[in-house]
N, C-alpha and C positions, 0 to 999 in steps of 0.2 A: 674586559679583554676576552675573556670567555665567551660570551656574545658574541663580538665580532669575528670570532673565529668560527662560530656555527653558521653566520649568514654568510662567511665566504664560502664554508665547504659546501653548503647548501645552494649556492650560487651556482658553485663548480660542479658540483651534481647535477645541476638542472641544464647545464651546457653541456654537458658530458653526456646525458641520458637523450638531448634532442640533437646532438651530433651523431649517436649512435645509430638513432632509429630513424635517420636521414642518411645512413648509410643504406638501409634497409628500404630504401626506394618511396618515404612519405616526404611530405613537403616540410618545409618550415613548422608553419603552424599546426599541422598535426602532429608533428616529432614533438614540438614544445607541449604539446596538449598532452600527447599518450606520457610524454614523461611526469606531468605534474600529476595526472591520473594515479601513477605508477607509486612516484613516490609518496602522494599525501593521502593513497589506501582511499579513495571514494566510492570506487568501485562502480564504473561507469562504465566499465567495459573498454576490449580494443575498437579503435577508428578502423582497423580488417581484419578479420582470422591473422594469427599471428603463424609463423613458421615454426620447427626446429630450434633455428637461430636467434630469431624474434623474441624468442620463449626462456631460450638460455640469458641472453641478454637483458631480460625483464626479471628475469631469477636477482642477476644478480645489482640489476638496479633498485629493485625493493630492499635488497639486505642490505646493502650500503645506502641507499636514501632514507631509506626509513626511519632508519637509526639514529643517522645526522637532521633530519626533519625533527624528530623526538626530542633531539636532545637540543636543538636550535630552541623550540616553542617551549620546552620546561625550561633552559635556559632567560627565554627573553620574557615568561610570566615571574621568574624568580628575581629578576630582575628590579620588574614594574613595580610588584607588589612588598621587596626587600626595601628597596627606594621611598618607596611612600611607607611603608612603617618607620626605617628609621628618622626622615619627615616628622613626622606625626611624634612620636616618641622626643625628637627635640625639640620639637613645639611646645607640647607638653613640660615638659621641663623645664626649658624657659619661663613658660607661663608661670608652674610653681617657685620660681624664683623671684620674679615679675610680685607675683603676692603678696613676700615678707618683705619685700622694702618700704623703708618708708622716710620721706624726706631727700628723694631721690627727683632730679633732674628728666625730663617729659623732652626729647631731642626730635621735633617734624622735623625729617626731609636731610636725605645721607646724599647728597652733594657736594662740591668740592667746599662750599661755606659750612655746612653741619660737618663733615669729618676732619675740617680746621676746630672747628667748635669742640667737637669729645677732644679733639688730642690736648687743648690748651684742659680743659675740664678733668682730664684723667689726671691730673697733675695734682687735685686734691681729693678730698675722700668721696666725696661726692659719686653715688652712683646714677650713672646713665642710663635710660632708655631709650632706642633712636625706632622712631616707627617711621616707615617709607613703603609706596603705595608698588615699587620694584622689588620682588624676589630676589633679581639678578643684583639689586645693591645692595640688601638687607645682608648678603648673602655674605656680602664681604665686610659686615662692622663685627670686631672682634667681641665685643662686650653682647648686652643683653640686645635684642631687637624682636620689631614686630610688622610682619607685610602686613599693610593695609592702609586703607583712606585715614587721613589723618583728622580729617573732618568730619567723621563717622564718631556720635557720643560714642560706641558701642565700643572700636577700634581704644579709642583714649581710656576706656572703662579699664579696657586690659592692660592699656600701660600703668595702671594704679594711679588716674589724675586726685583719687580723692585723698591720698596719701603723699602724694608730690609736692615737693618746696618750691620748681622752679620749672616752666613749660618757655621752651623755645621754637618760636615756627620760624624755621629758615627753607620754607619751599619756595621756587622760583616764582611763583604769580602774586603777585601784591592780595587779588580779590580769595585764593586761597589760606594765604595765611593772617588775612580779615575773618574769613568767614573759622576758619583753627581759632583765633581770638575770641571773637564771639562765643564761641562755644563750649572751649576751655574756661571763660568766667563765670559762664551760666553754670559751669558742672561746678567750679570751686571758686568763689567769691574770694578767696583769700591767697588766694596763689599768685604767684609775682611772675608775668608775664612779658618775656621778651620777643620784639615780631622785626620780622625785617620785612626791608620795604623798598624800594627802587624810585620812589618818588617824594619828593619833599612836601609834596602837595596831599600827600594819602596820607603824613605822621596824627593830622589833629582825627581823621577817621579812625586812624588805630586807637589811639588814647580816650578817644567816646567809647570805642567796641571794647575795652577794657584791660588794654595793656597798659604796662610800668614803663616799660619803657623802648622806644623805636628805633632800630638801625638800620641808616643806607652804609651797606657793606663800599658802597664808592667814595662817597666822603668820606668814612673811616680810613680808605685806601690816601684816598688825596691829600687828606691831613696830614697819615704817618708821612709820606714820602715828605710832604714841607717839612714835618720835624725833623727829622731827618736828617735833612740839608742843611736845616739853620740851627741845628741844637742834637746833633748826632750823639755825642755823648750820653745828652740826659735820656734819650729816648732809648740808651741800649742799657743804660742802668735801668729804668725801670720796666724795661724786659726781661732784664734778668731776675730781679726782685718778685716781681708779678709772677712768671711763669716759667724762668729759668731751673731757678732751684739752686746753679751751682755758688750760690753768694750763701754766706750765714745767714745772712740779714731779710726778709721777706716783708711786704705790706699785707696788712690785712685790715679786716673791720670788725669790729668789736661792738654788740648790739647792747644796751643799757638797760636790763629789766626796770619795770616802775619799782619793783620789791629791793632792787640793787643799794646795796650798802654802800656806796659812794655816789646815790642817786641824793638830789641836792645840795652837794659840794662842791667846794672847788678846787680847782686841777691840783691848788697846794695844799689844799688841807685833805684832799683824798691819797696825796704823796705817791701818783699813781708810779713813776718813775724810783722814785727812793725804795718802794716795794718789789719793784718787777723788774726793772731796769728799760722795759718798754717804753718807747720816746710817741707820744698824742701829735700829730703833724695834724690833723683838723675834726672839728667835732661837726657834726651835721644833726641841725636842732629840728626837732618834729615842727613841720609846718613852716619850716624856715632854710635857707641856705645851707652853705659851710663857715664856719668857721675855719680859717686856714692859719697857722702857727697860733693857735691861741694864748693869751695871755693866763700865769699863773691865779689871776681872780675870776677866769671865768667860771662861772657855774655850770656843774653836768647836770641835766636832768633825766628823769626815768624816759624811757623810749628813744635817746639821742643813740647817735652812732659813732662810735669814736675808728678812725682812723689811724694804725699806728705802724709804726716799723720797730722790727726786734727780733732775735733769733727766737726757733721754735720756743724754748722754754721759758723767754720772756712772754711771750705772747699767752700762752698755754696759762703764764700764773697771772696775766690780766683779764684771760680769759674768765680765770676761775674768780680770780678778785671779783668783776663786776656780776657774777650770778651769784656772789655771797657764797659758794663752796671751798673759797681759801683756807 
C-alpha cells in the first residue's frame, strides 16, 4: 500500500512538474525532461537559462519531488528485498521441518488430482509433502511444500525421499511422472510408489520403471459413477468408513510382522476378535491374493495384511496385538 502510494504521488509530481514548465513556454518533451532532471537530482542542467519564475517553480519542485522520489525508491527497495527475505526465511523453515520427518508421504504435482489427494490424506496422521514446479500453486498448499522439478534427484532429496513411506506422482504428463518413477526408485528401492497415468497402455511401463501401483484418475472416475448407480449405498458407507470419519466404525490394514505373536495361527486360535473386538474382512497373503471373509482355520502368517473394520480403540489394540506390544 505504501508503495502504491509513492508511485502515484510520484506520477503526479512528474505531471505536475512538466505541465508547469510548459506553461513556461518549453515543449512537451523538454517540460517532461527538465522535470525528471529536477526531481531525480542528476544534475544535467536547464534545457534554457531559467527566469525568476522558472527558478521559483524549480525551488519548489525539488522540495516536493525529491522527497516523494526518496521516499517512493526506499519504499520500493524495502519492499523487494523485505519480500525476498521473508521468502527465503520460510523456505528455510520449511526445509527445517522437511528434515525431521520421517515416514512421511512424497505429493508431485498440486493440481486439482494432488490437492483431492492431501485433502482425503490429511484425514490420517500421515504427513505430506507436495513439490510443484509453480510458485504460484505451491503458494496455495496449506501444509509443508516445495517449488521445484519433481524430477530433479536434488529437488526429491529435499523433500526427504530417503525418509519417506510413500511418493505419489500425480503430474499431468504420463512421460513426467515415468521419468518421477524412475527416479524415485533408483533414490529408495523400498519406497512404495504410486504414479498416475492417462493411458492404459503406459500401466506395464510404470510397473517395469518401479512403481506399486498405477492409476487412471478416469476409470477410477467411471467406475465410481457405475457404483454408484447400481450400488449407491455400499459406495457411501465405504466413503464414509474410508475417509469420512463421521461413523465409529473405520477400515484399515494392519501389517503382520514375521516376529508377530499371532504370526502362524489361526484366526481362532489368535482369538484376534475375542481380544480386540476388531472384525478380519480379508487377509492378503505375500505373494498371493486376498482372502476375503476368511474362514476361522485360516492360518495368518508373518508379512500377511490383515484388513479390518473397528472403532479406533479396536483397531489401536489389534494394531498393538499384532507388533507383540499388547
Amino acid at each position: 500500500m505504501r508503495l502504491r502510494y509513492g508511485i502515484i504521488s510520484l506520477v503526479a509530481v512528474v505531471i505536475a512538474g512538466t505541465a508547469g514548465f510548459m506553461m513556461f513556454g518549453y515543449g512537451p518533451l523538454d517540460a517532461a525532461f527538465q522535470t525528471v532532471v529536477t526531481v531525480s537530482t542528476v544534475g544535467f542542467g536547464e534545457v534554457r537559462p531559467f527566469g525568476a519564475g522558472e527558478k521559483a517553480f524549480a525551488i519548489i519542485l525539488i522540495l516536493v519531488g525529491v522527497g516523494i522520489a526518496a521516499y517512493t525508491f526506499s519504499t520500493l527497495v524495502e519492499t523487494l528485498v523485505g519480500g525476498y527475505l521473508s521468502d527465503e526465511l520460510r523456505r528455510r523453515r520449511m526445509q527445517r521441518q522437511i528434515d525431521n520427518l520421517q515416514g512421511h508421504l512424497i505429493l508431485c504435482g498440486w493440481g486439482r488430482v494432488g490437492s483431492s489427494i492431501a485433502r482425503y490424506v490429511a484425514a490420517s496422521d500421515m504427513q505430506v509433502v507436495v513439490v510443484d514446479s509453480s510458485a504460484e500453486r505451491t503458494a496455495t498448499v496449506k501444509g509443508l511444500s516445495i517449488c521445484g522439478d519433481a524430477t530433479d534427484e536434488e529437488v526429491l532429496g529435499f523433500a526427504g525421499i530417503a525418509r519417506a513411506r510413500v511418493l505419489i506422482t500425480a503430474l499431468s504428463g504420463d512421460a513426467d511422472n515415468l521419468y518421477v518413477t524412475l527416479t524415485a526408485r533408483s533414490m529408495h528401492p523400498d519406497l512404495f510408489i504410486v504414479a498416475r497415468t492417462s493411458s492404459e497402455s503406459a500401466v506395464p511401463k510404470f510397473l517395469q520403471a518401479g512403481a506399486n501401483r498405477v492409476v487412471n484418475p478416469q476409470d477410477l472416475g467411471g467406475a465410481r459413477m457405475a457404483a454408484l448407480a447400481l450400488q449407491p449405498h455400499v459406495v457411501e458407507f465405504l466413503d464414509i468408513v474410508m475417509h469420512d470419519g463421521s461413523l465409529e466404525f473405520r477400515l484399515e490394514q494392519i501389517p503382520v510382522p514375521l516376529s508377530s505373536p499371532i504370526a502362524d495361527m489361526t484366526l481362532r486360535g489368535s482369538r484376534l476378535h475375542a481380544l480386540t473386538g476388531a472384525l478380519v474382512l480379508a487377509i492378503h497373503h505375500v505373494g498371493e491374493g486376498f482372502l476375503t471373509n476368511p474362514p476361522p482355520e485360516t492360518l495368518i502368517h508373518g508379512g500377511d495384511v490383515l484388513v479390518v473394520i473397528g472403532n479406533a480403540g479396536q483397531i489401536e489394540a489389534l494394531r498393538a496385538l499384532a507388533a507383540g506390544s499388547a
